[in-house]
Structures are given as C-alpha cells and as structure tokens.
Residue frames as a rotation matrix with the C-alpha (Angstrom) as fourth column:
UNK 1
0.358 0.789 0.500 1.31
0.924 -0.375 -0.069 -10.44
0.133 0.487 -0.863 -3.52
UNK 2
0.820 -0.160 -0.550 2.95
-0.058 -0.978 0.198 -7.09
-0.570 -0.130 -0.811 -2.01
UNK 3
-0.266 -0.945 0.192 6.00
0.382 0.080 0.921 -8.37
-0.885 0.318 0.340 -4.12
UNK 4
-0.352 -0.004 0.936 3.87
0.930 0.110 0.351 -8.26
-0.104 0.994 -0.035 -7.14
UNK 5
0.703 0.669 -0.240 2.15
0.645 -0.743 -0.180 -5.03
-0.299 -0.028 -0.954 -6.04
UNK 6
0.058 -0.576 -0.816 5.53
0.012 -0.816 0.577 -3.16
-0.998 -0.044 -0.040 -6.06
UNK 7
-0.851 -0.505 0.146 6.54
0.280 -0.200 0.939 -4.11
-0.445 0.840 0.311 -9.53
UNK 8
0.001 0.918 0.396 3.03
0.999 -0.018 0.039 -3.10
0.043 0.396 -0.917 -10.40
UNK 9
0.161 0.103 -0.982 3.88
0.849 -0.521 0.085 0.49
-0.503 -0.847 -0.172 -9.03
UNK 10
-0.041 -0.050 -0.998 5.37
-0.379 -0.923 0.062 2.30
-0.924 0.381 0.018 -11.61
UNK 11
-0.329 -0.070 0.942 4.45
0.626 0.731 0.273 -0.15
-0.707 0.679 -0.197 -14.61
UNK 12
-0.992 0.116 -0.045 3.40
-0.094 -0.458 0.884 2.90
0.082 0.881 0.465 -16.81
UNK 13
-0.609 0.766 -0.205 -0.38
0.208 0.403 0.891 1.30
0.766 0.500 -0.404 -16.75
UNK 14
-0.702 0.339 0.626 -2.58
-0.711 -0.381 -0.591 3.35
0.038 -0.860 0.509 -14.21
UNK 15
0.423 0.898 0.124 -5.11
-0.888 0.383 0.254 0.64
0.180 -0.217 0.959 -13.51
UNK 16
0.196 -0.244 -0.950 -2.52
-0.150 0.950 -0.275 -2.18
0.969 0.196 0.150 -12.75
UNK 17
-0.769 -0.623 -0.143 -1.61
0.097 0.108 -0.989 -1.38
0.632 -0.775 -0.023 -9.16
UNK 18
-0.502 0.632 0.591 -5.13
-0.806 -0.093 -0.585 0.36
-0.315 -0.769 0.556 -7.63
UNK 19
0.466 0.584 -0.664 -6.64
-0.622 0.751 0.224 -3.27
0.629 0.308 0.713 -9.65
UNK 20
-0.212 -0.539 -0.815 -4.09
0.203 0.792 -0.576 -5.53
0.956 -0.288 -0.059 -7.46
UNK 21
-0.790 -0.488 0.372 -4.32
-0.385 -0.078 -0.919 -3.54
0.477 -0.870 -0.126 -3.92
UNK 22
-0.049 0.978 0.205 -7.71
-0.892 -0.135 0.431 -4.70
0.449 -0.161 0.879 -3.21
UNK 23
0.593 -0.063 -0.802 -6.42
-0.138 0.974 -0.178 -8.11
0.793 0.217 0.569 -2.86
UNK 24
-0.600 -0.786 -0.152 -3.29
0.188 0.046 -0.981 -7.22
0.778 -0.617 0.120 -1.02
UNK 25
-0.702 -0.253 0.666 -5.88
-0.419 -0.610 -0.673 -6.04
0.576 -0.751 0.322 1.29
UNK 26
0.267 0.646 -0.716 -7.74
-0.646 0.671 0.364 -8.64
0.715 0.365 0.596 1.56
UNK 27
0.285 -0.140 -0.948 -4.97
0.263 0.963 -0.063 -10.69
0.922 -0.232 0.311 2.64
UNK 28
-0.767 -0.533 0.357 -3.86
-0.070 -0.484 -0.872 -8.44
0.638 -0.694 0.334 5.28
UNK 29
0.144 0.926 0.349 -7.49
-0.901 -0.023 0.432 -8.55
0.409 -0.377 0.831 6.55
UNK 30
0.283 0.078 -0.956 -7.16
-0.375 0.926 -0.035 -12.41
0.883 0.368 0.292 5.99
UNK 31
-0.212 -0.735 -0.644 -4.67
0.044 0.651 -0.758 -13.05
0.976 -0.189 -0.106 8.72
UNK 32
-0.622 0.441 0.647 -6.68
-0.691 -0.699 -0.187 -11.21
0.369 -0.563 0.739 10.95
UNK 33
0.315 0.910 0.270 -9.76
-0.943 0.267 0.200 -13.09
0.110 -0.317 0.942 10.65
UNK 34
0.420 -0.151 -0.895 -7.76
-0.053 0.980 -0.190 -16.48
0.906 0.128 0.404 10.66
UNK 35
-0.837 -0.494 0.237 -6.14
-0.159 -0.196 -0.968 -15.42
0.524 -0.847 0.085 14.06
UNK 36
-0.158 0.901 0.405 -9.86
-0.981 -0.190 0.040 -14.55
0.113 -0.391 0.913 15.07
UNK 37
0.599 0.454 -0.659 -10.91
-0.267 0.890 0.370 -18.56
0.755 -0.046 0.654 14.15
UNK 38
-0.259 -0.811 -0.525 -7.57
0.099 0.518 -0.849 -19.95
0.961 -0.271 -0.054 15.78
UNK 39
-0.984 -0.010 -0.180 -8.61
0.179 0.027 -0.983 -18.31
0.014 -1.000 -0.025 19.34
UNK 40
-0.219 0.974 -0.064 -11.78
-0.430 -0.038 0.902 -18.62
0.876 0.225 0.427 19.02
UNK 41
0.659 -0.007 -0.752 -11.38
0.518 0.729 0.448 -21.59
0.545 -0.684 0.484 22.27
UNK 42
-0.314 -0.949 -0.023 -8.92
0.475 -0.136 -0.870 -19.32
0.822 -0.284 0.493 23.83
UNK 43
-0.323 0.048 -0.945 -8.54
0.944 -0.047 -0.325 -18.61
-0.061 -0.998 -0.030 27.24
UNK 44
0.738 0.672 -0.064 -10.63
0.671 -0.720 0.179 -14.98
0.074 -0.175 -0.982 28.51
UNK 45
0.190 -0.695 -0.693 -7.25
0.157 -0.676 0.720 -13.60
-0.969 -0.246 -0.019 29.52
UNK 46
-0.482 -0.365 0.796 -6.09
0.443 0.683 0.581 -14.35
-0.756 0.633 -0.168 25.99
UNK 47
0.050 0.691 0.721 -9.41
0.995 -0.097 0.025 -13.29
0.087 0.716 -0.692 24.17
UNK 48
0.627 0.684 -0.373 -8.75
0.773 -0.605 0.188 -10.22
-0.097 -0.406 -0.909 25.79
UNK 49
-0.133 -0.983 0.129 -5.62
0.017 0.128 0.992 -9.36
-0.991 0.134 0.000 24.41
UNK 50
-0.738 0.089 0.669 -6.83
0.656 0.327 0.680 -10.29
-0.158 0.941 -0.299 20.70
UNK 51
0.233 0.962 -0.142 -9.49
0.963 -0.248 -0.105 -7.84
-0.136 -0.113 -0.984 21.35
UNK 52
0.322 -0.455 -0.830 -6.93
-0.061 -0.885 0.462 -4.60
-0.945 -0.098 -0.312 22.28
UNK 53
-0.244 -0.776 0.581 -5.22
0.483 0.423 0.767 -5.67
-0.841 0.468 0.272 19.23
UNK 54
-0.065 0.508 0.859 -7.97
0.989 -0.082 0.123 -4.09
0.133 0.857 -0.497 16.66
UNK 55
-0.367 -0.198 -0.909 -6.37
0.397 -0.917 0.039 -0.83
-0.842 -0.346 0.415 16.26
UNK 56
0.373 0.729 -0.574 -7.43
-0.040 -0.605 -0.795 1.83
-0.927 0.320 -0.196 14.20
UNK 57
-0.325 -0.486 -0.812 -4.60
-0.918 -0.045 0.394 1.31
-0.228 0.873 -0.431 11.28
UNK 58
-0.955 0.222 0.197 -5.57
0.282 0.884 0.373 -2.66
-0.091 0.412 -0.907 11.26
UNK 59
0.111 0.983 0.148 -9.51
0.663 0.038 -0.748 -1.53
-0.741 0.181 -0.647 11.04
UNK 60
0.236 -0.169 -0.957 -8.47
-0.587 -0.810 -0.001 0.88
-0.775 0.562 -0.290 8.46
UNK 61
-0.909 -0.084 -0.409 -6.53
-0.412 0.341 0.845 -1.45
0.068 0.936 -0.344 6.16
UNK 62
-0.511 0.784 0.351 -10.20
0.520 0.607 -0.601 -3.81
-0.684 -0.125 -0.718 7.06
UNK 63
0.360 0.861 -0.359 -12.43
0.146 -0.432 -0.890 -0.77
-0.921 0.268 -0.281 5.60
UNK 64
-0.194 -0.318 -0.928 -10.15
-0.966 -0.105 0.238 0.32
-0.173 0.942 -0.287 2.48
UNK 65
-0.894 -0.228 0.387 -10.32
-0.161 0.967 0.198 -3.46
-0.419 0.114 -0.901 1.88
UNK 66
-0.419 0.897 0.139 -13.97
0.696 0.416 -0.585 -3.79
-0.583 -0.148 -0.799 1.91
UNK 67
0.329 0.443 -0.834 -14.83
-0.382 -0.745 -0.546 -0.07
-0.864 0.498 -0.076 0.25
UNK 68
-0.375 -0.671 -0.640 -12.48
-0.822 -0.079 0.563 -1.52
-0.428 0.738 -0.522 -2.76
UNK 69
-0.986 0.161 -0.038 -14.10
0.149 0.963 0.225 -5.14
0.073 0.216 -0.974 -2.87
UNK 70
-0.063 0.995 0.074 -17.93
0.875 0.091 -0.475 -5.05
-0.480 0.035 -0.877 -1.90
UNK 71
0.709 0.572 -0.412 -18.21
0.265 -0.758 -0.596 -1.00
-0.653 0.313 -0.690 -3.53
UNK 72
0.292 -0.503 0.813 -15.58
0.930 -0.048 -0.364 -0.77
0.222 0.863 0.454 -6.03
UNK 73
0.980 0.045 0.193 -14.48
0.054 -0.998 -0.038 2.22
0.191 0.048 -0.980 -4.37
UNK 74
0.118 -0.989 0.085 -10.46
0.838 0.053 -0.543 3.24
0.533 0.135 0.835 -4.88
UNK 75
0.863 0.405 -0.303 -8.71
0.496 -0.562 0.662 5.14
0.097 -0.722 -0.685 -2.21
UNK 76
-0.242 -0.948 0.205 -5.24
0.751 -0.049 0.659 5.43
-0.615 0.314 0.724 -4.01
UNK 77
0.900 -0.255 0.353 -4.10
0.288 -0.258 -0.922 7.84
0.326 0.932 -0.158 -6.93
UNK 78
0.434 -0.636 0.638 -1.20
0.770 -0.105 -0.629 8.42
0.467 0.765 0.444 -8.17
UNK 79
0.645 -0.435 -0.628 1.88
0.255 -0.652 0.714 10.51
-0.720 -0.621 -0.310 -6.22
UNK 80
0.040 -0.705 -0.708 3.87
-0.198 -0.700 0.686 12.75
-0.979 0.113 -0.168 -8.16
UNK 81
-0.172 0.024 0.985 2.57
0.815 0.565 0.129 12.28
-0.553 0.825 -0.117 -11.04
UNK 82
0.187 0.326 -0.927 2.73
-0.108 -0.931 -0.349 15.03
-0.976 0.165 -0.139 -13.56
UNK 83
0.425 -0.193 0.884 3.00
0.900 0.194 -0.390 15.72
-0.096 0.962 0.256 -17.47
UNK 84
-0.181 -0.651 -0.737 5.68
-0.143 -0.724 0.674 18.35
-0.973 0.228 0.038 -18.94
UNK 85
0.809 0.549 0.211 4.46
0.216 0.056 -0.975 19.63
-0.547 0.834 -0.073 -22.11
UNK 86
0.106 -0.959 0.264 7.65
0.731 0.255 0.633 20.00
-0.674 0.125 0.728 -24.37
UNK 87
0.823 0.399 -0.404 8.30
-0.015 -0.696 -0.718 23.23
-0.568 0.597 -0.567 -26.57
UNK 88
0.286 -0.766 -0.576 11.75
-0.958 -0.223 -0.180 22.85
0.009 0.603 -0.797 -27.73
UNK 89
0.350 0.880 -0.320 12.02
-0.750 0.468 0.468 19.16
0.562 0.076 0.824 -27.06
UNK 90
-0.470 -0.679 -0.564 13.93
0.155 0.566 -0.810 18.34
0.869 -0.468 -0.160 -24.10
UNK 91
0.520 0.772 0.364 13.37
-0.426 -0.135 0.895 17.32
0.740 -0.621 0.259 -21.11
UNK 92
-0.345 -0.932 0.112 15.40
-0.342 0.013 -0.940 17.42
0.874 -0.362 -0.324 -18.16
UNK 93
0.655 0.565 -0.502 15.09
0.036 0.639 0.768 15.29
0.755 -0.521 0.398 -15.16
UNK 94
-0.024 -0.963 0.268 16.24
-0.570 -0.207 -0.795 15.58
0.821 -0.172 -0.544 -11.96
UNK 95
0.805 0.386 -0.451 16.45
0.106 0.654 0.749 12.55
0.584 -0.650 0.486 -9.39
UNK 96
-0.171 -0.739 0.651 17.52
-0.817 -0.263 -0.513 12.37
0.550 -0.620 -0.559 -5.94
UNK 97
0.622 0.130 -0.772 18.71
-0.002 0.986 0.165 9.24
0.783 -0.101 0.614 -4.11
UNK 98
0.930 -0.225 -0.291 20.59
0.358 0.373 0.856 8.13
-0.084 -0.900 0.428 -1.34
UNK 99
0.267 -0.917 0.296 23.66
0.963 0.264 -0.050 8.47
-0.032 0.299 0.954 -3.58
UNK 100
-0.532 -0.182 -0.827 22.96
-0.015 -0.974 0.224 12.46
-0.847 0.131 0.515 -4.11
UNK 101
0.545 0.689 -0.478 21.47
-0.110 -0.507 -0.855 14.13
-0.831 0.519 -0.201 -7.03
UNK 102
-0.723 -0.422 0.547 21.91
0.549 0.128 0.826 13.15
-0.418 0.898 0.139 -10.76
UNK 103
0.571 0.681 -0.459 20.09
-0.348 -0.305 -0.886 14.91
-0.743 0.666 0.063 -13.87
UNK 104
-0.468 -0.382 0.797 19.52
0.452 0.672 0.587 13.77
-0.760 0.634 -0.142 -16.96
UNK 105
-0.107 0.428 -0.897 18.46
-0.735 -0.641 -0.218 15.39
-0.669 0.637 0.384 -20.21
UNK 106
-0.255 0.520 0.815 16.30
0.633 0.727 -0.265 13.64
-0.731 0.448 -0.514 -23.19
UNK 107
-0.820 0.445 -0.361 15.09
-0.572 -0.615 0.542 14.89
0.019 0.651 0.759 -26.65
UNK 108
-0.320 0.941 -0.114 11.58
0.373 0.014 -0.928 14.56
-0.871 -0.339 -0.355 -26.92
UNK 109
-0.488 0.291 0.823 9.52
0.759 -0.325 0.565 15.12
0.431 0.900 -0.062 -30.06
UNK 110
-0.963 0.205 -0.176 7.73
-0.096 -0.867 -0.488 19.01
-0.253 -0.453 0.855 -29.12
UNK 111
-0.511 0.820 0.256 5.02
-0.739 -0.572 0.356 19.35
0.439 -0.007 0.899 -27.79
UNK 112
-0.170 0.107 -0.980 4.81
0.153 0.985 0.080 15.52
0.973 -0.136 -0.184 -26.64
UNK 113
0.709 0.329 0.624 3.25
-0.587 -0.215 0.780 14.56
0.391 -0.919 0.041 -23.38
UNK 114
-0.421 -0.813 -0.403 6.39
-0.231 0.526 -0.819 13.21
0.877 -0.251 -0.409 -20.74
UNK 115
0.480 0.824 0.302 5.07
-0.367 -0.124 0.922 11.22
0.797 -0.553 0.243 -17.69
UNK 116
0.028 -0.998 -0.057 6.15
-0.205 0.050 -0.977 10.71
0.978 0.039 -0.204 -14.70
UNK 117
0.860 0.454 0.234 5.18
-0.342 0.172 0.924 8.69
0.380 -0.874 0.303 -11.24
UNK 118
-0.551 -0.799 0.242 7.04
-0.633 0.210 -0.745 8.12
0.544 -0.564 -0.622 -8.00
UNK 119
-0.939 0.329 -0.101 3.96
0.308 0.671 -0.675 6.00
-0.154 -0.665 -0.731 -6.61
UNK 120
-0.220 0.974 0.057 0.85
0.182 -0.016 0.983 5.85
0.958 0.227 -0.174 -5.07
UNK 121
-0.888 -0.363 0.284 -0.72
-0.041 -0.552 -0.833 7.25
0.459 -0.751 0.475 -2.32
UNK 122
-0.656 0.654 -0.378 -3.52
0.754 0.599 -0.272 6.74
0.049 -0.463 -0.885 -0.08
UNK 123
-0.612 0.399 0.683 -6.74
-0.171 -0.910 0.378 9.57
0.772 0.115 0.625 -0.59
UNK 124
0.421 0.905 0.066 -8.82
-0.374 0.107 0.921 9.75
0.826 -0.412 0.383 2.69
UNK 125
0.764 0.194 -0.615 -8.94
0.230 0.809 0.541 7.85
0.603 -0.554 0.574 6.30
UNK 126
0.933 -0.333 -0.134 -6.33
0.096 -0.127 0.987 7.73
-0.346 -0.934 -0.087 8.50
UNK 127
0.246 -0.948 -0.203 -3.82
0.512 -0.051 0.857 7.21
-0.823 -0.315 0.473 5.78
UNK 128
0.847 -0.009 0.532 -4.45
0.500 -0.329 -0.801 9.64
0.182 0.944 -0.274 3.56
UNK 129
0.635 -0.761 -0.137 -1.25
-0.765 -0.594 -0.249 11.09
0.108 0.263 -0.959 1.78
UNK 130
0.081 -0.769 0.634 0.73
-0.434 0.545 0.717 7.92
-0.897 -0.333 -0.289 3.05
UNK 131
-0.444 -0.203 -0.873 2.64
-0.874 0.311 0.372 6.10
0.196 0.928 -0.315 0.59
UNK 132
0.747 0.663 0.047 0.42
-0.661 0.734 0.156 2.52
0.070 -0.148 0.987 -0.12
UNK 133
0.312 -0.919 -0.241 3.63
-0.097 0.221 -0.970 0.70
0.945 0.326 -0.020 -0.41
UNK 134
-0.820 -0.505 0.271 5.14
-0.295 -0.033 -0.955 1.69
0.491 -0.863 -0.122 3.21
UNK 135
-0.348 0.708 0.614 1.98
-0.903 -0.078 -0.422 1.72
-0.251 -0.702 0.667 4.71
UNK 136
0.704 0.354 -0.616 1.36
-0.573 0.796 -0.197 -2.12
0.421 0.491 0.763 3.09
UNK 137
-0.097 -0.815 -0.571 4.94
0.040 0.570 -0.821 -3.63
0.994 -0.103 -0.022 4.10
UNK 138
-0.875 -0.001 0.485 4.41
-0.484 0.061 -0.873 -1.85
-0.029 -0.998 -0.054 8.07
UNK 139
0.411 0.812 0.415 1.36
-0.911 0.354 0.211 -3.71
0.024 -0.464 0.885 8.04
UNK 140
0.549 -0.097 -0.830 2.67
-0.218 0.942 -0.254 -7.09
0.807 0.320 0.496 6.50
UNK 141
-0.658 -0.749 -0.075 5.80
0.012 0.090 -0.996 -6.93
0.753 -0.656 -0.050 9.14
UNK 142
-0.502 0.235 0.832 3.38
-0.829 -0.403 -0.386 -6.14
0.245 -0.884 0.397 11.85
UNK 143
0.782 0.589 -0.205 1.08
-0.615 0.782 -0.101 -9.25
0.101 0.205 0.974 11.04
UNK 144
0.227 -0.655 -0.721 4.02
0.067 0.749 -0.659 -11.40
0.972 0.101 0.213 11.06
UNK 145
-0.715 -0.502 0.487 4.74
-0.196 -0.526 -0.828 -9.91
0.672 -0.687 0.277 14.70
UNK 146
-0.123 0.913 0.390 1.02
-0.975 -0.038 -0.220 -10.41
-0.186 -0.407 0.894 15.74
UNK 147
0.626 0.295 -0.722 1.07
-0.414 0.910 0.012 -14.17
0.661 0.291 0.692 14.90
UNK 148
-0.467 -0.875 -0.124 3.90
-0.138 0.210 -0.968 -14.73
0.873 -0.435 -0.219 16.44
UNK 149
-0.880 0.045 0.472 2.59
-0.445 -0.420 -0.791 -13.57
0.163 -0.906 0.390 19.63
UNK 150
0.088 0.991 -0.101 -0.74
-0.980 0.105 0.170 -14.78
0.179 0.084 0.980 18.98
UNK 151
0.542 0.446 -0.713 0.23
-0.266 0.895 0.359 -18.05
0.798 -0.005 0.603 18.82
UNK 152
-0.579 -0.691 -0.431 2.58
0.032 0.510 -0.860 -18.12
0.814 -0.512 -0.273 21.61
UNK 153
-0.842 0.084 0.533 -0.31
-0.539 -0.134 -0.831 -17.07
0.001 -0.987 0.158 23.87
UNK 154
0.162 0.837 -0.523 -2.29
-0.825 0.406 0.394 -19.50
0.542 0.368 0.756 22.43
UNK 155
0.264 -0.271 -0.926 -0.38
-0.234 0.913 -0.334 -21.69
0.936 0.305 0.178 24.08
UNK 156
-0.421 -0.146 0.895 -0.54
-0.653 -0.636 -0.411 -20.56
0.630 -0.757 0.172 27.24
C-alpha cells in the first residue's frame, strides 16, 4: 500500500493520494493493535515494555488515521504546488537533484494554467509540514523493528 501511495503522489489527480492515505494509516495503526492482541498473555515485565512503546509519533499516525476514517477529516495538502500563468508562452523549469541542477524550457499556449507538485505534506499535529511520504516509510521501517522485538520478548 505505501508502494501504491507513492505512485499516487504526483499522479496529476489531487484526490488520489489524500483518498489512499487513510488506509495506509490504518495499516500502520493495524500492526499496532495486532501486537496489542499477540501480548495480550504476556509476561508484566513484557506488558510493560509494549506500554513505553506508544509514543507520541505512533499515537499521532493512530489519530490522523481515525480523524480521516471515522470524520472524513484530511490532514495533507499539497507541497509545492503552484500555477504559472503564461504571457508569452514559455515556461521554464528549474529542477535540482542529487546530480546538480538542470532547466528546461517548454512552449505553452499563453495564458494557460502550468502545474506543478513535489508532494504532500502533513497540515497540523506533530507532523505538520513533514513530508507524508518520509514520515509514512519511518513509520513502516520502525513497525518492522517493533515486531521484531516484540516478538522476541514474547518469547521470553
């Protein structure tokens, strides 16, 4: 699902990506509350441990999750989005990358609207301004880290 979220990012269609994260956060939530069942029988030392664990970014992605699903409320828009009204009809672009800096130049019919997103960005909470992206993958990677561990002291 964060695979499909990315290619959802700059798809041109402003309702395809803040329609999908609601889910992605979901499942992040998900693995949570399935840890929760798993030690449910687990040892006090254990439970206590799974307890410290509910930090303020994992109860964050929880609430965006829930404000998006039970109240239909979106906490994303668009980053760097803007529109460049054309008078003579070009439009010059300049992108920077790892490689260094290229520009590129287009004709454009004048007066045409030219758009242009680099993402999406969290509005509000703890991560507001953060890209949703980064701030999606460091969760996913963490969760994968937090099972881990979870179950090895399940086994304790």
């Amino acid at each position: 699902m964060v695979a499909d979220l990315s290619a959802h990012a700059s798809s041109g269609a402003p309702f395809e990506f803040p329609d999908r994260l609601p889910y992605v956060l979901d499942l992040l939530a998900g693995v949570r509350r399935q840890i929760n069942e798993g030690l449910k029988s687990a040892s006090p030392t254990v439970l206590a441990w799974w307890r410290s664990q509910l930090t303020p970014r994992r109860r964050a992605i929880t609430e965006m999750r829930n404000a998006a699903l039970k109240r239909l409320d979106q906490q994303v828009e668009e980053a760097g989005f803007f529109q460049v009204f054309s008078s003579d009809g070009t439009i010059k672009t300049t992108t920077t990358s790892l490689m260094g800096e290229s520009t590129s130049q287009r004709t454009v019919p004048s007066g045409d609207v030219v758009r242009i997103s680099t993402g999406w960005q969290f509005v509000g909470g703890i991560f507001n301004g953060e890209d949703v992206l980064r701030v999606v993958r460091e969760e996913l990677d963490d969760l994968a880290k937090l099972l881990v561990e979870a179950k090895r002291r399940a086994g304790e």
